[in-house]
C-alpha positions as a Markdown table, in Angstrom:
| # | Residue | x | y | z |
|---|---|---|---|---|
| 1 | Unk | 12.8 | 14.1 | -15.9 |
| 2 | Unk | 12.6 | 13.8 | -11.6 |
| 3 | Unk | 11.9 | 10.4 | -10.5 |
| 4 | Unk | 9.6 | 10.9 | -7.6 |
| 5 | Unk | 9.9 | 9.1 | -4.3 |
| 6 | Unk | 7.1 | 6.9 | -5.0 |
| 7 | Unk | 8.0 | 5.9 | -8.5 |
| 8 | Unk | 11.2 | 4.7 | -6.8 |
| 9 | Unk | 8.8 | 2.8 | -4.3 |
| 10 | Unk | 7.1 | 0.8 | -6.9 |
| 11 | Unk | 9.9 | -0.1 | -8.8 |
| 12 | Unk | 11.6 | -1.6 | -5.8 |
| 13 | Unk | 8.0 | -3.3 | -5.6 |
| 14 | Unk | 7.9 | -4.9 | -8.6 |
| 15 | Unk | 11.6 | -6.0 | -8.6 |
| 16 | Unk | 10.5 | -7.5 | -4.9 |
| 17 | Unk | 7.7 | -9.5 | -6.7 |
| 18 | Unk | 9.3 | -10.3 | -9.9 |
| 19 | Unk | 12.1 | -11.7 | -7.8 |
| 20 | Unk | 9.6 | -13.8 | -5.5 |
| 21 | Unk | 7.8 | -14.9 | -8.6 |
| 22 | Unk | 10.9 | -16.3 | -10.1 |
| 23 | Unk | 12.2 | -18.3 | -7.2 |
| 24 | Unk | 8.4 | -19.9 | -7.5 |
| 25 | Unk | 8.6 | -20.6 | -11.0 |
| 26 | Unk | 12.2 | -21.7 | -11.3 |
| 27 | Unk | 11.4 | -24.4 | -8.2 |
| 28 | Unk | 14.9 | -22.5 | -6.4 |
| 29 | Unk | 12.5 | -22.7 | -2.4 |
| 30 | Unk | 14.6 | -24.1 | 0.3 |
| 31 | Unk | 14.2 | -23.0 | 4.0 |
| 32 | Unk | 16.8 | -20.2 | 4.0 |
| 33 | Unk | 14.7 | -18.4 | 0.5 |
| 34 | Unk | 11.8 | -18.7 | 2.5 |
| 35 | Unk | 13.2 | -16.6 | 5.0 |
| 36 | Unk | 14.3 | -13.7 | 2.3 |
| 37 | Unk | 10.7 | -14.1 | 0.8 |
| 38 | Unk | 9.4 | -13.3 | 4.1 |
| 39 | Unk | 11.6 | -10.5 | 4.9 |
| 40 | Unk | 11.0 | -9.2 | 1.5 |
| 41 | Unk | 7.5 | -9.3 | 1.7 |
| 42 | Unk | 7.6 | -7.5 | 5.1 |
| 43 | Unk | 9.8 | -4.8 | 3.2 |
| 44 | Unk | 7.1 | -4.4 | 0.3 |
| 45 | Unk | 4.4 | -4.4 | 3.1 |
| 46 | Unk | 5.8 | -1.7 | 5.1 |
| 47 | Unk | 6.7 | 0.6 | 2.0 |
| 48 | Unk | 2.8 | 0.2 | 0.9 |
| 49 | Unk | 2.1 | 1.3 | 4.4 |
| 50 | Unk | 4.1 | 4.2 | 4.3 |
| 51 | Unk | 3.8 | 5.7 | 0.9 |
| 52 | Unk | 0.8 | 4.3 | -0.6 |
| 53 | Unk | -1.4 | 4.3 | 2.3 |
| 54 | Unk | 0.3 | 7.8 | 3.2 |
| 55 | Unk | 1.0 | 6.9 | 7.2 |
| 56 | Unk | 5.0 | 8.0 | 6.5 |
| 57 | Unk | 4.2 | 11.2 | 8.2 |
| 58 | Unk | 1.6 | 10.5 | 10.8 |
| 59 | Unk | 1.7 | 9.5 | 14.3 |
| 60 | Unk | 4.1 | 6.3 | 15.7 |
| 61 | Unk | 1.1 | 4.7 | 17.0 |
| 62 | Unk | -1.3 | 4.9 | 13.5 |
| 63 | Unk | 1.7 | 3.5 | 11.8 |
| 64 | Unk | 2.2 | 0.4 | 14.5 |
| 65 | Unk | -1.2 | -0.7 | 13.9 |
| 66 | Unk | -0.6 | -2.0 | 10.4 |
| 67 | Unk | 2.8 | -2.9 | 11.1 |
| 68 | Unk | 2.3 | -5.5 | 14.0 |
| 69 | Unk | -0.7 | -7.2 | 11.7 |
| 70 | Unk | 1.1 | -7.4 | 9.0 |
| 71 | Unk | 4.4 | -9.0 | 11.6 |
| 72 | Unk | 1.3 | -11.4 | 12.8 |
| 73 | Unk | 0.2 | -12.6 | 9.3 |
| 74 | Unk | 4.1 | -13.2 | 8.6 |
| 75 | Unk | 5.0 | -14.8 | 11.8 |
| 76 | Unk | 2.1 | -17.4 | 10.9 |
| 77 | Unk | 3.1 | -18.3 | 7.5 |
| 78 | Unk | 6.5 | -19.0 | 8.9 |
| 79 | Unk | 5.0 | -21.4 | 11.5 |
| 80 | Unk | 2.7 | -23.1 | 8.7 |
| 81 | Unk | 5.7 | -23.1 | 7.0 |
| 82 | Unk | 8.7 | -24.2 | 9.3 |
């Protein structure tokens, strides 16, 4: 059996969420976590934009749209947060 790329993908997906989810539920948030949770979110964000909305192989500047918004949305929660 081949794994395909995008299997791989959304396993590292849900391992990103389960492993958000459980510092949430467990209560484990202090300032530096919320740094990894935003880095790992902007990790799961950019792999949806690449494989699942299928910009990996297009053009620098279709892929940058996405990519700064979702930098913006993340750069706010950090402010509301910090």
């Amino acid at each position: 059996m081949i794994i395909k790329k995008v299997e791989i993908v959304w396993i590292i997906l849900i391992f990103f969420t389960i492993f958000a989810y459980l510092l949430g539920k467990l209560e484990l948030i202090n300032t530096l976590l919320v740094g990894v949770l935003l880095f790992t979110t902007f990790i799961k964000g950019q792999l949806v934009i690449d494989y699942f909305m299928g910009l990996k192989n297009v053009s620098y500047k279709y892929r940058l749209i996405p990519t700064l918004w979702l930098v913006l949305v993340l750069s706010l929660v950090a402010v509301a947060y910090y």
